[in-house]
DOLOMAR-54744 format. One record per residue (C-alpha): residue number from 0; x, y negated, z negated. Coordinates in Angstrom, 2 decimals, decimal comma. Example, Ala and Ser with C-alpha at 12.3 -4.5 7.8 and 13.67 -1.06 7.14 Angstrom:
BEGIN
+-----+---------+---------+---------+
|   i |      px |      py |      pz |
+-----+---------+---------+---------+
|   0 |   12,30 |    4,50 |   -7,80 |
|   1 |   13,67 |    1,06 |   -7,14 |
+-----+---------+---------+---------+
//
This chain:
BEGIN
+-----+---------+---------+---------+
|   i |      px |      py |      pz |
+-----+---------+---------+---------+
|   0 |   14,91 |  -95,91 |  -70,66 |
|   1 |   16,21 |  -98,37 |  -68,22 |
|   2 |   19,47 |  -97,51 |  -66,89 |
|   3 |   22,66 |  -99,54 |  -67,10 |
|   4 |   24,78 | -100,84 |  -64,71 |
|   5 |   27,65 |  -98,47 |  -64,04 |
|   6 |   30,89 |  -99,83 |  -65,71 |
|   7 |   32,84 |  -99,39 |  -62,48 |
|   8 |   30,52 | -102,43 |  -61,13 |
|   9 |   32,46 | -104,35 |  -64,08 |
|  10 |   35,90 | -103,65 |  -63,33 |
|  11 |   36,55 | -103,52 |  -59,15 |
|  12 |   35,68 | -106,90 |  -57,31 |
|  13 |   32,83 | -105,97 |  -55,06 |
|  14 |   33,31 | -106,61 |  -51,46 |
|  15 |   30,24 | -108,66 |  -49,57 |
|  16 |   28,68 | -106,84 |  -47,06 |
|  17 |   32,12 | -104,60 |  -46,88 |
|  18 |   35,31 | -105,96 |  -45,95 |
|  19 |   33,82 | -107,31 |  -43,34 |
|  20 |   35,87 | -110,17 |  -40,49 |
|  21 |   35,12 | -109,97 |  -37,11 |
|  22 |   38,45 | -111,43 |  -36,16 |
|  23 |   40,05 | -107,68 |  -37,00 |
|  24 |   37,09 | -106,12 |  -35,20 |
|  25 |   34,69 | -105,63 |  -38,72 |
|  26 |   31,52 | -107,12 |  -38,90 |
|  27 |   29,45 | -107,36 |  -41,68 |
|  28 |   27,79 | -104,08 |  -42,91 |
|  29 |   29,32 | -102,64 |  -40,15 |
|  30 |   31,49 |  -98,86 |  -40,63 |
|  31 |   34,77 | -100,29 |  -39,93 |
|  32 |   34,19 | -103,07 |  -42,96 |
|  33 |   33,02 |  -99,77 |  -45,11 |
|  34 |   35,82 |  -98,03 |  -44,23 |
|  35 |   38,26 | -100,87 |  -44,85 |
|  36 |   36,82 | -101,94 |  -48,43 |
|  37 |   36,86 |  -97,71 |  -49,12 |
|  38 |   41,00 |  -97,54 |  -48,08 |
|  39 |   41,24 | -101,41 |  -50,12 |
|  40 |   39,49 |  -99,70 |  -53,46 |
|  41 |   36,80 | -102,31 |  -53,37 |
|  42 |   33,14 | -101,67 |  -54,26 |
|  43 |   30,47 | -102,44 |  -51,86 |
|  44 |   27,70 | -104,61 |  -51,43 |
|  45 |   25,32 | -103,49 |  -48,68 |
|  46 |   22,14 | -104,78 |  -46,99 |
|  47 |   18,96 | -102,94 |  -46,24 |
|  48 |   16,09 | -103,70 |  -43,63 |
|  49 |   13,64 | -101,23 |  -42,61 |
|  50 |   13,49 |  -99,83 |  -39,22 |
|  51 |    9,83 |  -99,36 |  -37,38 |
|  52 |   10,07 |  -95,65 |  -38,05 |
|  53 |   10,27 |  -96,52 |  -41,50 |
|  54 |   14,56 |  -96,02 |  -41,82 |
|  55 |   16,64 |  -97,84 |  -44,01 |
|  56 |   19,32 |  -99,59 |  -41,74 |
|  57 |   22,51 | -101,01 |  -43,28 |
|  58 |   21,88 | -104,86 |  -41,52 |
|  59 |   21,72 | -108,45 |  -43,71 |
|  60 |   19,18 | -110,53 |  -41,79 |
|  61 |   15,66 | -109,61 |  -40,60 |
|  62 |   15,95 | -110,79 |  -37,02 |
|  63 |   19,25 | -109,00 |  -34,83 |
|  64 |   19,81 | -112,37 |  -32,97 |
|  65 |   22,80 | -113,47 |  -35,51 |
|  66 |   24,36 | -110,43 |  -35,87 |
|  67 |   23,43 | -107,71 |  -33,00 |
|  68 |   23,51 | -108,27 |  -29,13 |
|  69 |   19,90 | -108,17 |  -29,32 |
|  70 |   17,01 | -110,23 |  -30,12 |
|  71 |   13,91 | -110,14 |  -32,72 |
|  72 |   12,79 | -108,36 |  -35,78 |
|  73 |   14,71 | -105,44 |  -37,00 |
|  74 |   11,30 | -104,17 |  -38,02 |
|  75 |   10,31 | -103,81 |  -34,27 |
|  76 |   12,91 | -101,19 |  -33,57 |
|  77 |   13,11 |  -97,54 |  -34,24 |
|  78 |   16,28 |  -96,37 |  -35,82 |
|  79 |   17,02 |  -94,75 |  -32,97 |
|  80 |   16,83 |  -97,91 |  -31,10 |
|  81 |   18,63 |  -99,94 |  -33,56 |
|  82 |   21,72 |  -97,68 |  -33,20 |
|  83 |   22,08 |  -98,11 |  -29,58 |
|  84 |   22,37 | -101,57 |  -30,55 |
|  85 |   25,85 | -103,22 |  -30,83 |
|  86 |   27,43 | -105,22 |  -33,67 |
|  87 |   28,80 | -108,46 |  -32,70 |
|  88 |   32,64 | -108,74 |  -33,00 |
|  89 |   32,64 | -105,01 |  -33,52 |
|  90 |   34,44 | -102,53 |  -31,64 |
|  91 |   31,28 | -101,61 |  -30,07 |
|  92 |   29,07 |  -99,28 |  -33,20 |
|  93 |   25,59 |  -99,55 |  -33,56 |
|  94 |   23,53 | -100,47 |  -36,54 |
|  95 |   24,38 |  -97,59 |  -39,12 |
|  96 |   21,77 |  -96,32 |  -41,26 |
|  97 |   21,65 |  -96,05 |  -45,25 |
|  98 |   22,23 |  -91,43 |  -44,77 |
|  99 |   25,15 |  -92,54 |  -42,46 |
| 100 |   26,86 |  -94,82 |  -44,60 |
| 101 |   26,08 |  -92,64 |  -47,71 |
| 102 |   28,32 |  -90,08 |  -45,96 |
| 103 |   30,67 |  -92,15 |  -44,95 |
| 104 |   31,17 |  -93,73 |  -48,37 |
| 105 |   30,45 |  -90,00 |  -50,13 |
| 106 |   31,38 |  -91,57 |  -53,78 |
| 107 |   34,64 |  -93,24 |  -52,82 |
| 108 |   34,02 |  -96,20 |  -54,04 |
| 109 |   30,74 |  -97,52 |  -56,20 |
| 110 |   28,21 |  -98,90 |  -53,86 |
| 111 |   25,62 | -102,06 |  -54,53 |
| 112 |   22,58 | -101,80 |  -52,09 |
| 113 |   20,27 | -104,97 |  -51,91 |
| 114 |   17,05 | -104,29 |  -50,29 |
| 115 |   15,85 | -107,05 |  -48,69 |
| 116 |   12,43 | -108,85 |  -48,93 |
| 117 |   10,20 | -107,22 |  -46,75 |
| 118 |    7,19 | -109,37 |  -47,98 |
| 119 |    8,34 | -112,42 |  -46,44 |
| 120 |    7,68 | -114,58 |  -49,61 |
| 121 |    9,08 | -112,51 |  -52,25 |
| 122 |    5,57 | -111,12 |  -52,68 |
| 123 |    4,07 | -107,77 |  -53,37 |
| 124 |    3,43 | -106,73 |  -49,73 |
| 125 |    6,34 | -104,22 |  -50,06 |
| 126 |    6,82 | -100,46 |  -51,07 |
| 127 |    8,02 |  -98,55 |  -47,96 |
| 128 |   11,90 |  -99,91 |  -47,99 |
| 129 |   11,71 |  -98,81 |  -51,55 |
| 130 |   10,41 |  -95,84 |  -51,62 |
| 131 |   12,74 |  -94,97 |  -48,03 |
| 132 |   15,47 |  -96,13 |  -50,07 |
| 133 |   15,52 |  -93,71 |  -52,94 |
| 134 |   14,07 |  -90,76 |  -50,87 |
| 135 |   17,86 |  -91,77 |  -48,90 |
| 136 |   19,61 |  -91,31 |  -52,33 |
| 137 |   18,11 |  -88,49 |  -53,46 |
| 138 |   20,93 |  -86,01 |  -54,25 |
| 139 |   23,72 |  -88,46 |  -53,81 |
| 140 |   26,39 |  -88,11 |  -56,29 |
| 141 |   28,29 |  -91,20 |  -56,20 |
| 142 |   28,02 |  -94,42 |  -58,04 |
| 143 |   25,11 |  -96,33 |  -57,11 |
| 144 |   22,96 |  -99,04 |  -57,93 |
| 145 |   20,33 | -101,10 |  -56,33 |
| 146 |   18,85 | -105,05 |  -56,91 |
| 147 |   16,99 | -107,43 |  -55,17 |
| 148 |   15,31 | -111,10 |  -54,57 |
| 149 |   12,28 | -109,73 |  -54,77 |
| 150 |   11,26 | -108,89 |  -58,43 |
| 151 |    8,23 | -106,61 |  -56,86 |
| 152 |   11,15 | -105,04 |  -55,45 |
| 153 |   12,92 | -103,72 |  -58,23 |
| 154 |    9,72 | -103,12 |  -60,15 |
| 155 |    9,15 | -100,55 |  -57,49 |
| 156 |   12,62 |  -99,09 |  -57,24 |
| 157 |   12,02 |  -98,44 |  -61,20 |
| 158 |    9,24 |  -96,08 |  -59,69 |
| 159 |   10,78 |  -94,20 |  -57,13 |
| 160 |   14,25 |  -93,87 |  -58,56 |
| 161 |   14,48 |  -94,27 |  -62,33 |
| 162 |   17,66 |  -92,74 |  -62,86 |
| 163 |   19,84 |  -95,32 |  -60,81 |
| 164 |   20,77 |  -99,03 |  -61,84 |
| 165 |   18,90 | -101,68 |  -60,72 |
| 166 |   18,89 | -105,47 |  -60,49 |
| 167 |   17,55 | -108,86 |  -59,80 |
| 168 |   19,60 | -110,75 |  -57,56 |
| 169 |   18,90 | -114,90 |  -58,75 |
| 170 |   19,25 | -117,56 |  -57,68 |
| 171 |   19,25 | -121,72 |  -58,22 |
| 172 |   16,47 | -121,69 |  -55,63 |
| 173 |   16,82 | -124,99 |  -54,13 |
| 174 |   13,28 | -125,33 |  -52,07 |
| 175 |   16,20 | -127,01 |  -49,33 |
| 176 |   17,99 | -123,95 |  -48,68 |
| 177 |   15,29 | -121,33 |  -49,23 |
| 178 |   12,40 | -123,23 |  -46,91 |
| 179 |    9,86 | -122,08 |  -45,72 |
| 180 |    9,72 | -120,33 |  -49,29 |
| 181 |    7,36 | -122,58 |  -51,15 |
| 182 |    8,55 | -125,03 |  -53,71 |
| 183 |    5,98 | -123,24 |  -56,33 |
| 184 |    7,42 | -120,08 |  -55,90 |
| 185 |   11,50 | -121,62 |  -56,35 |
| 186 |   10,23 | -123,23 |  -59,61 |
| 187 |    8,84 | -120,02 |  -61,04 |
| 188 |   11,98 | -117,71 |  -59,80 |
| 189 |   14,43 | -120,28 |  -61,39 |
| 190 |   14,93 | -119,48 |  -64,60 |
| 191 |   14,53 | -115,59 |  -64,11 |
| 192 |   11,21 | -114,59 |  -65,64 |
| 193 |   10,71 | -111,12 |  -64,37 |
| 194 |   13,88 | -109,87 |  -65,54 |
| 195 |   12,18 | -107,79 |  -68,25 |
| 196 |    9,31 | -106,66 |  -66,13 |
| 197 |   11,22 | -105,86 |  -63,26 |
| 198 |   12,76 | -103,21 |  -65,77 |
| 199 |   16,45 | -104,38 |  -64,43 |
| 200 |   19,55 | -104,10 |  -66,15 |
| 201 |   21,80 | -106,85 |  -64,31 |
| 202 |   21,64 | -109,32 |  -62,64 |
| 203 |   23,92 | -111,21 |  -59,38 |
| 204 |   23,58 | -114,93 |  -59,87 |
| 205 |   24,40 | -117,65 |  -57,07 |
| 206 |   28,17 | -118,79 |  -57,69 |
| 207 |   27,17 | -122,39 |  -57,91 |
| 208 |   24,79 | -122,17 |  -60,17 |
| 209 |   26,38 | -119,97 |  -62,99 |
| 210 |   26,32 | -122,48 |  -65,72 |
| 211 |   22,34 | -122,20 |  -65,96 |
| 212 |   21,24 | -122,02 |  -69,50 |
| 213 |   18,95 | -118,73 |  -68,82 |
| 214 |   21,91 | -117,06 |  -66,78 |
| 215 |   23,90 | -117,67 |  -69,80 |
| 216 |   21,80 | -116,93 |  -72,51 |
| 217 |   20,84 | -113,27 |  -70,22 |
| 218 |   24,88 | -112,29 |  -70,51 |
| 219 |   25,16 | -113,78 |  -74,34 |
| 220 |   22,58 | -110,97 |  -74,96 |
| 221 |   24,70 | -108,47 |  -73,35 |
| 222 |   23,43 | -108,22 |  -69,56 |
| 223 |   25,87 | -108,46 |  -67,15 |
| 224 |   25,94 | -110,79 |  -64,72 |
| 225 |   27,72 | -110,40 |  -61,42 |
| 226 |   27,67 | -113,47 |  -58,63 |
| 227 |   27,32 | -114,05 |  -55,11 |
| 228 |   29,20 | -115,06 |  -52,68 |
| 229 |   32,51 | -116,50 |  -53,86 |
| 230 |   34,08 | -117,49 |  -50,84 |
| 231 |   38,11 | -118,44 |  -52,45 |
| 232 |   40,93 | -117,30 |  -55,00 |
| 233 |   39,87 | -121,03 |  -56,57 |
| 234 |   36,18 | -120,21 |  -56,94 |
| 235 |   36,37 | -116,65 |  -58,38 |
| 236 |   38,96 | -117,88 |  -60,96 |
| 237 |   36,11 | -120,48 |  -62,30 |
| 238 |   33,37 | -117,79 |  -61,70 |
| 239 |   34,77 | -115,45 |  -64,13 |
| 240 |   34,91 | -117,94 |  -67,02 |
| 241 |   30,87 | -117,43 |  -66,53 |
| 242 |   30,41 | -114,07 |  -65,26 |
| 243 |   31,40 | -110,14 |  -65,61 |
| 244 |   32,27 | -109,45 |  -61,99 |
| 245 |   32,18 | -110,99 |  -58,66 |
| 246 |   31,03 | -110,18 |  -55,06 |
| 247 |   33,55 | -111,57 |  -52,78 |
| 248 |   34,54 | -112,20 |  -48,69 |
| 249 |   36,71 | -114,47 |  -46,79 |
| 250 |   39,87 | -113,52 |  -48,60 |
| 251 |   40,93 | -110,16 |  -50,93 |
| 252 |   39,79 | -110,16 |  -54,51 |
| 253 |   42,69 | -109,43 |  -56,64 |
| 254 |   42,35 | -105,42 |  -58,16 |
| 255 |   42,47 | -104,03 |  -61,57 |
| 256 |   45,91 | -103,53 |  -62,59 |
+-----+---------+---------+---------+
//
């Protein structure tokens, strides 16, 4: 049976990347955004890449130039390595890993992991992140669930940890803004086709793109839909006309009650 998204992931706003501004010393993924979305209430929305020794690090892109004070691909460090690397805008902490911010977070707060493409294309070349991934979770109590781009992705999560949530993250796939992803492969990834296949449960649709007949007809049959990244109070009051939940930054989602 495939498991269903948590209702918690329903009901608290979920924070992108943590509560992450780097004007108050929090960059994104970063432990002082975790701990601020944890004292907030928020959920979480996390990133994964995979270290060279095979670790899941909590870090969005898969080069460090954006985000670290360091250059090239994640993949070419060791965890070790990657730690003694510092955020930017941060108050000078490394690159945490997925054990460290399991800790930290210790069922708190629900937590949304997306493990990032490590095919490069949204291909099949993948497996270790996944696999990494749920070995990481493997006793952790709190409220969890996992989803990515990749449909390959999730098929393989299904493997290697049944028991937890998982979902595609969609999008409208405009060949513009995903280049050098080929056109072919937008076109197909559209309309969602792997959503049964992929064995997911939810899915986290692009904000602009919400109106989409399949997103639509997906949540009419009962699958809930979350979105990414509503960026205002303005946006996430249209979003939820079309959606069950939203994953927020740039200002505070209003709470439950």
């Amino acid at each position: 049976m495939i498991p269903s998204l948590p209702r918690q992931f329903l009901s608290l706003p979920v924070a992108h990347r943590a509560l992450h501004d780097v004007t108050d010393g929090r960059p994104e993924n970063s432990r002082a955004a975790i701990r601020a979305a944890i004292q907030a209430g928020y959920a979480i929305e996390i990133d994964l890449q995979l270290s060279s020794d095979g670790c899941p690090m909590v870090f969005h892109d898969d080069m460090l130039d954006r985000l670290a004070e360091a250059q090239g691909a994640v993949s070419a460090r060791s965890a070790a390595e990657l730690a003694e690397i510092t955020l930017k805008g941060g108050d000078g902490e490394g690159i945490p890993t997925l054990a460290e911010v399991l800790q930290l977070v210790a069922g708190q707060v629900p937590l949304l992991i997306e493990v990032k493409d490590q095919d490069g294309s949204l291909g099949t070349d993948i497996g270790r992140l996944e696999r990494a991934t749920a070995e990481a979770l493997q006793g952790y109590t709190g409220v969890v669930a996992l989803m990515s781009f990749n449909p390959h992705s999730v098929a393989a999560l299904a493997g290697y940890a049944p028991d937890i949530a998982r979902g595609l993250v969609t999008s409208a796939y405009d060949p513009d803004d995903w280049a050098p992803l080929p056109a072919d492969i937008c076109a197909r990834l559209r309309d969602i086709p792997d959503f049964a296949s992929s064995q997911s449960s939810f899915i986290s649709h692009e904000v602009g793109d919400l109106t989409r007949p399949r997103v639509q007809q997906l949540r009419a049959s009962g699958v809930p839909v979350l979105c990414w990244t509503v960026k205002s109070p303005a946006v996430e009051a249209d979003a939820r006309h079309w959606v069950d939940n939203v994953t927020f930054e740039q200002y505070l989602s209003p709470l439950p009650g």
